[in-house]
C-alpha positions as CSV (number, residue, x, y, z in Angstrom):
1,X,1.7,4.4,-50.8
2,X,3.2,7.5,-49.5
3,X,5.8,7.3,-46.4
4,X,6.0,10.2,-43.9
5,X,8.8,12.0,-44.5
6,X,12.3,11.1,-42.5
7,X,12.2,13.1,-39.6
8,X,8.2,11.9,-38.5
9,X,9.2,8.2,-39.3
10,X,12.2,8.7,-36.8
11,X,9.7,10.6,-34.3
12,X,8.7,6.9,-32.7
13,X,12.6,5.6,-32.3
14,X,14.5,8.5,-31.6
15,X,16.2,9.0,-27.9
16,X,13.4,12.0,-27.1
17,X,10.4,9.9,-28.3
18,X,9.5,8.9,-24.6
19,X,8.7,12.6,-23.6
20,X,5.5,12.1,-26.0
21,X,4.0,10.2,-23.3
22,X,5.8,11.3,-20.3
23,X,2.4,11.7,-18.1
24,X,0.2,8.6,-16.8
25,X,-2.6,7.9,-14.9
26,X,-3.3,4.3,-12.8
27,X,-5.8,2.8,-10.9
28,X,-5.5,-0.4,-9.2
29,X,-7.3,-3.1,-6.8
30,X,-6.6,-5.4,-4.9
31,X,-5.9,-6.4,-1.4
32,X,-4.1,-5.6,1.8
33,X,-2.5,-7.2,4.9
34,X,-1.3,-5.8,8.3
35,X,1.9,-6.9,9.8
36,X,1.8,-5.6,13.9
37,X,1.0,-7.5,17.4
38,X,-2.7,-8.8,16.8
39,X,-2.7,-12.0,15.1
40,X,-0.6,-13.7,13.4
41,X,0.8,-17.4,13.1
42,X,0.9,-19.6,15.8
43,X,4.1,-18.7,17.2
44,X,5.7,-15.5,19.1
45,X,5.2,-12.5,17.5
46,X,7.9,-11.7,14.7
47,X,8.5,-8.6,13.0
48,X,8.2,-8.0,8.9
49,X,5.9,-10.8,6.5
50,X,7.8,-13.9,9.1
51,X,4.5,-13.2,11.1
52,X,1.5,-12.5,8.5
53,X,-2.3,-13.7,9.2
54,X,-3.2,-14.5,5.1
55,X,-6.9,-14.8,6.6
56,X,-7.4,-10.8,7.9
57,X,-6.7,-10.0,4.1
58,X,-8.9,-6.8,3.1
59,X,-9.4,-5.0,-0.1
60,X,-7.7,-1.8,-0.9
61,X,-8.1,0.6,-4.1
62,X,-5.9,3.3,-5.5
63,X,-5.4,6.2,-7.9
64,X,-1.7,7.5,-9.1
65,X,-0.4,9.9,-12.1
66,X,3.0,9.2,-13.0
67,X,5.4,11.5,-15.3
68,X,8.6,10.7,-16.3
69,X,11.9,12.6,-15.9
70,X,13.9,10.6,-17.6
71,X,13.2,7.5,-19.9
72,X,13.8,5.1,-16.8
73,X,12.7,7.4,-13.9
74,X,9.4,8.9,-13.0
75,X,7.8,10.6,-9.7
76,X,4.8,8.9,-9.0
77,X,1.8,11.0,-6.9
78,X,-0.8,7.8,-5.6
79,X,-3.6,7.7,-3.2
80,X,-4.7,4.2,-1.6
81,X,-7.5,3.0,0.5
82,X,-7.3,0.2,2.4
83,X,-8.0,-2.1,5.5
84,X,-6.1,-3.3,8.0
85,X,-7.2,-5.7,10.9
86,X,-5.8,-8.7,13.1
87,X,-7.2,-11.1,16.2
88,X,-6.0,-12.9,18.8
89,X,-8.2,-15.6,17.8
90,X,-6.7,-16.8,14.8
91,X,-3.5,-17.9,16.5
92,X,-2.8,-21.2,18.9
93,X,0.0,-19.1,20.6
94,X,-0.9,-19.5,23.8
95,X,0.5,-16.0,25.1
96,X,-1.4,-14.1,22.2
97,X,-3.9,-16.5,21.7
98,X,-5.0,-15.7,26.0
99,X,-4.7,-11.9,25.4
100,X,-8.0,-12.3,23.4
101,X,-7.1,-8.7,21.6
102,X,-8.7,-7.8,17.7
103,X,-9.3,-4.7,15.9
104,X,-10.0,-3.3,12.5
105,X,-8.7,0.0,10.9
106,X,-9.5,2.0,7.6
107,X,-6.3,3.0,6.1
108,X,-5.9,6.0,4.2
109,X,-2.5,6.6,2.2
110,X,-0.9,9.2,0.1
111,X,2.2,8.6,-1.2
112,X,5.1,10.8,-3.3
113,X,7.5,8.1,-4.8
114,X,10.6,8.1,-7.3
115,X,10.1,5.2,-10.0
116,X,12.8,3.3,-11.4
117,X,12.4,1.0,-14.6
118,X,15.7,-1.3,-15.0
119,X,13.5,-2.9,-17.6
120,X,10.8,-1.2,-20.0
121,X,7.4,-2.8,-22.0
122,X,8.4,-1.9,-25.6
123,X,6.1,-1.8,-28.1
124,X,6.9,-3.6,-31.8
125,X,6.8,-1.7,-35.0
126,X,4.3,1.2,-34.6
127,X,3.4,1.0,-38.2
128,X,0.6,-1.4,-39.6
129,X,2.3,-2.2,-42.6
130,X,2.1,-5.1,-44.8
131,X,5.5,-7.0,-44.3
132,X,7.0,-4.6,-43.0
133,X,8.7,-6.3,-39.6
134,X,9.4,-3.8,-37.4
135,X,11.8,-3.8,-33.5
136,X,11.6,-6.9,-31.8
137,X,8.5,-6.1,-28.9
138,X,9.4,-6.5,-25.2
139,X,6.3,-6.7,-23.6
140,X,6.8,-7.0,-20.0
141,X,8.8,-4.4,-17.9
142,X,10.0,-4.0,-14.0
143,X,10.3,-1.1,-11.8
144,X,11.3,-0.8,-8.1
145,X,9.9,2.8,-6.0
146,X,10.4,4.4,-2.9
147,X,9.6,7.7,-1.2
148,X,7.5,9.2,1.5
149,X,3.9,9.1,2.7
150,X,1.4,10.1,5.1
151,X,-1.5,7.9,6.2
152,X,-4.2,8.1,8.2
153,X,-6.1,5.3,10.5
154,X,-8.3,4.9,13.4
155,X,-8.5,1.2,15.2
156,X,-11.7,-0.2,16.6
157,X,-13.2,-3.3,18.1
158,X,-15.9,-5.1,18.1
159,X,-18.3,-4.6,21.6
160,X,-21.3,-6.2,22.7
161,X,-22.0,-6.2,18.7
162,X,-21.3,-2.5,17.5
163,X,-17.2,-1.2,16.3
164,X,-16.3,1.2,18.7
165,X,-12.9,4.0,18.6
166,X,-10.2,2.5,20.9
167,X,-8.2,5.6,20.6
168,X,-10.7,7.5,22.9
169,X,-10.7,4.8,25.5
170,X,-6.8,5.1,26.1
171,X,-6.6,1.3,27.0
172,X,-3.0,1.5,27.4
173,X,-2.9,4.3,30.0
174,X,-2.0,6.7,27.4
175,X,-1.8,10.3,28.5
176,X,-2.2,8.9,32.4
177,X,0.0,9.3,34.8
178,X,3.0,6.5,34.3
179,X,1.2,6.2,30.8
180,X,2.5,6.4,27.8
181,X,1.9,9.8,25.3
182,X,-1.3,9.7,23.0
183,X,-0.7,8.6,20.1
184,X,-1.9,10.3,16.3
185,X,-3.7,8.8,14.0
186,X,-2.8,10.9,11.2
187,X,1.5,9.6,10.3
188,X,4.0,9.8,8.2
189,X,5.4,6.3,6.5
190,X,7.8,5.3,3.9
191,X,6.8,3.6,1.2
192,X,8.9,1.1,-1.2
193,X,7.9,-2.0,-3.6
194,X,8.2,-3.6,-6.7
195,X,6.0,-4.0,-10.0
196,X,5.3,-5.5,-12.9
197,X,3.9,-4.3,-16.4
198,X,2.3,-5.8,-19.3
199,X,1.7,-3.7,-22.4
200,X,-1.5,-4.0,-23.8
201,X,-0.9,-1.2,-26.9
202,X,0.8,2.1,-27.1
203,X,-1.6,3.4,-24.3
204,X,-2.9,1.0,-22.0
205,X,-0.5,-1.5,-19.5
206,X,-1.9,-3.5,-16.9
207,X,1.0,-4.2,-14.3
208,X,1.0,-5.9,-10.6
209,X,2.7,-4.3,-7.5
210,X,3.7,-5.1,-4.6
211,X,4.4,-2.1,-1.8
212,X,5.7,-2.8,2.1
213,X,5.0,0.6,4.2
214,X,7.2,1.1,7.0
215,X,5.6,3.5,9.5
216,X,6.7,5.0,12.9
217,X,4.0,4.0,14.7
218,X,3.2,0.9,17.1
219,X,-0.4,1.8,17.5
220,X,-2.2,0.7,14.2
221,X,-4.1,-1.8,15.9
222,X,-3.9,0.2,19.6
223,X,-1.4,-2.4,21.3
224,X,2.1,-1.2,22.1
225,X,3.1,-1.6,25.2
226,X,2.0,-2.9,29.0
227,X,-1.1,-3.4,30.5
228,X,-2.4,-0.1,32.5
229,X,-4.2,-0.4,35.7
230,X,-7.6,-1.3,35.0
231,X,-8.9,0.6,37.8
232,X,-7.8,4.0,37.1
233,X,-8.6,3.8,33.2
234,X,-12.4,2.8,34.8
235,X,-12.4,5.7,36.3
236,X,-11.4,8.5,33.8
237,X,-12.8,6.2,31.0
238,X,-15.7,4.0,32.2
239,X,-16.2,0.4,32.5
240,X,-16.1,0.1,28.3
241,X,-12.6,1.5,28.1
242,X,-11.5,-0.9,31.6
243,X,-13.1,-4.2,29.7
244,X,-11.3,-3.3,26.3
245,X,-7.8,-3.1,28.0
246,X,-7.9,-6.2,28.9
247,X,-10.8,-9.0,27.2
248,X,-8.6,-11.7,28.2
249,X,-9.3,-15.4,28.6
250,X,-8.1,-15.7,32.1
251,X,-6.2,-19.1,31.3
252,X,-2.7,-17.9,32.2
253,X,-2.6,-16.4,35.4
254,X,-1.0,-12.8,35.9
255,X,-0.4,-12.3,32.4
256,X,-2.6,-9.1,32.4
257,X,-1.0,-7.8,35.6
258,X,-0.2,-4.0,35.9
259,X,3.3,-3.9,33.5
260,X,2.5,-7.1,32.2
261,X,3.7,-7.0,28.4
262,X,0.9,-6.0,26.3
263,X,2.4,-5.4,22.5
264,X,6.1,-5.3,21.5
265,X,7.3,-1.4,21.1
266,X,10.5,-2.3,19.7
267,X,9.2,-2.5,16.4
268,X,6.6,-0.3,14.7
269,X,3.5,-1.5,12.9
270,X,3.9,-1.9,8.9
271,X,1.4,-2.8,6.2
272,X,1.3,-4.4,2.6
273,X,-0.7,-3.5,-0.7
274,X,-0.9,-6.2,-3.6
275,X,-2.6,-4.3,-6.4
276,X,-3.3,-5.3,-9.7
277,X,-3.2,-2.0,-11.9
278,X,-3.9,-0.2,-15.3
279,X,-1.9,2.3,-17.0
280,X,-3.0,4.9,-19.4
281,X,-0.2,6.8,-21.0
282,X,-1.5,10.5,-21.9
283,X,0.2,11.5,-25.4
284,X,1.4,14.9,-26.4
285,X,2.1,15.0,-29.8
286,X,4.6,16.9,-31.2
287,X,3.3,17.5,-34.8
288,X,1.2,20.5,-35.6
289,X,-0.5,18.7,-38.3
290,X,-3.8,17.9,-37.4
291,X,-3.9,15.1,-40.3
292,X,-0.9,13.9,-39.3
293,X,-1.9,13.9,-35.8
294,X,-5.5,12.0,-36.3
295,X,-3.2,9.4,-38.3
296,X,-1.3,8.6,-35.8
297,X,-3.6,7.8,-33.2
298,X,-5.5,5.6,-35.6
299,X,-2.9,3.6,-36.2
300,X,-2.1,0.0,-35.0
301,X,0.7,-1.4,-33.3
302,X,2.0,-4.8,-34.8
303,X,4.1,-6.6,-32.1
């Protein structure tokens, strides 16, 4: 049997041969988790994963291309939506558990993120020849990322059995006199994570990631700060947006005073995405030999 010639055999192990598939597409599912005020376990509210409520998990979906500018490091373009939510409910706290707050928020994300890869999937030989053994396979690869974002999100709660906006309703004073500013629900965030791959072939990897968002934002889940007078949001709001700034229990008295702690500003609202995720790696060929081409993308890899 005929062997390609020297220079295509080296075409698969040469230091350039990862520029053949520098450009990938992804798309993932899987779940996500809000880390903020609402919720939580049952003790004071703590910031980062010390504090997360594994029962308001939601599902979330994305979409990324990847290209590579080196053979370790790619920019990674990804698009996620997700859910976020948290109650008051769920937690024996007594302080939390008596401010009777929940809410529920589409999230959506878009993300711009440099890719490192201390560890690459490598395929075995990537001819199917009778023994013929070829590199030794590494199957499974790591990579760390970080970069910047923008997301988008609206909180609601559930009234008298419909979701209604809480932004609208200003239930913190906001934009009142003494209040605090409005807030936007359209922010900027910084992503970062870890992940895992798994190579299937010489296109296809399935991988799972882990991503923490930091964002600059308390107002996710539209608790920040202190409890606004109840009266004066009434009467630029209506009795809707007075009920909803406060839905307590009543079982500690004067926790829901005027300036009364509400949320915890100090630290900003954060989210996380597990997603489990599969690759395709788009192949440019760099032989002008249609024959040779079409035999290439026939063949088998032997790990």
């Amino acid at each position: 049997m005929a062997m390609p010639s020297g220079a295509s055999a080296q075409y698969f192990r040469d230091s350039q041969y990862w520029k053949t598939h520098r450009k990938e597409i992804s798309v993932g599912i899987g779940v996500s988790n809000f880390l903020g005020e609402l919720g939580g376990r049952n003790q004071i509210g703590s910031p980062f994963i010390w504090d997360l409520e594994i029962s308001q998990t939601k599902p979330a979906l994305s979409f990324g291309y990847r290209y590579y500018l080196a053979q370790r490091l790619a920019v990674r373009a990804a698009g996620t939506y997700g859910v976020l939510a948290g109650n008051d409910n769920l937690t024996k706290e007594e302080f939390r558990e008596n401010r009777n707050l929940s809410f529920r928020s589409v999230l959506l994300e878009g993300q711009l993120c440099l890719e490192f890869q201390p560890f690459q999937e490598e395929l075995g030989h990537v001819y199917d020849l009778r023994g013929v053994k070829g590199m030794a396979p590494t199957r499974t690869g790591l990579y760390v990322f970080a970069g910047i974002g923008g997301f988008h999100f609206n909180p609601q709660t559930q009234f008298q059995g419909t979701w209604v906006d809480l932004k609208p309703l200003h239930t913190e004073g906001q934009g009142l006199p003494g209040g605090p500013p409005e807030y936007e629900l359209t922010q900027i965030c910084i992503p970062m994570g870890i992940g895992l791959r798994r190579a299937l072939n010489k296109t296809m990897t399935i991988g799972l990631e882990l991503q923490y968002t930091k964002t600059f934002t308390d107002y996710i889940d539209d608790v920040s700060g202190s409890y606004y007078d109840k009266k004066i949001i009434e009467e630029h709001y209506g009795p809707e947006a007075a009920y909803l700034s406060d839905p307590s229990l009543g079982k500690i008295p004067g926790q829901t005073n005027t300036g009364q702690q509400r949320g915890y500003p100090e630290h900003n609202d954060g989210y996380l995405f597990l997603k489990a995720q599969l690759h395709y790696k788009i192949y440019k060929y760099r032989s002008s030999n249609k024959k040779y081409r079409t035999r290439i993308r026939r063949q088998k890899v032997v790990f």
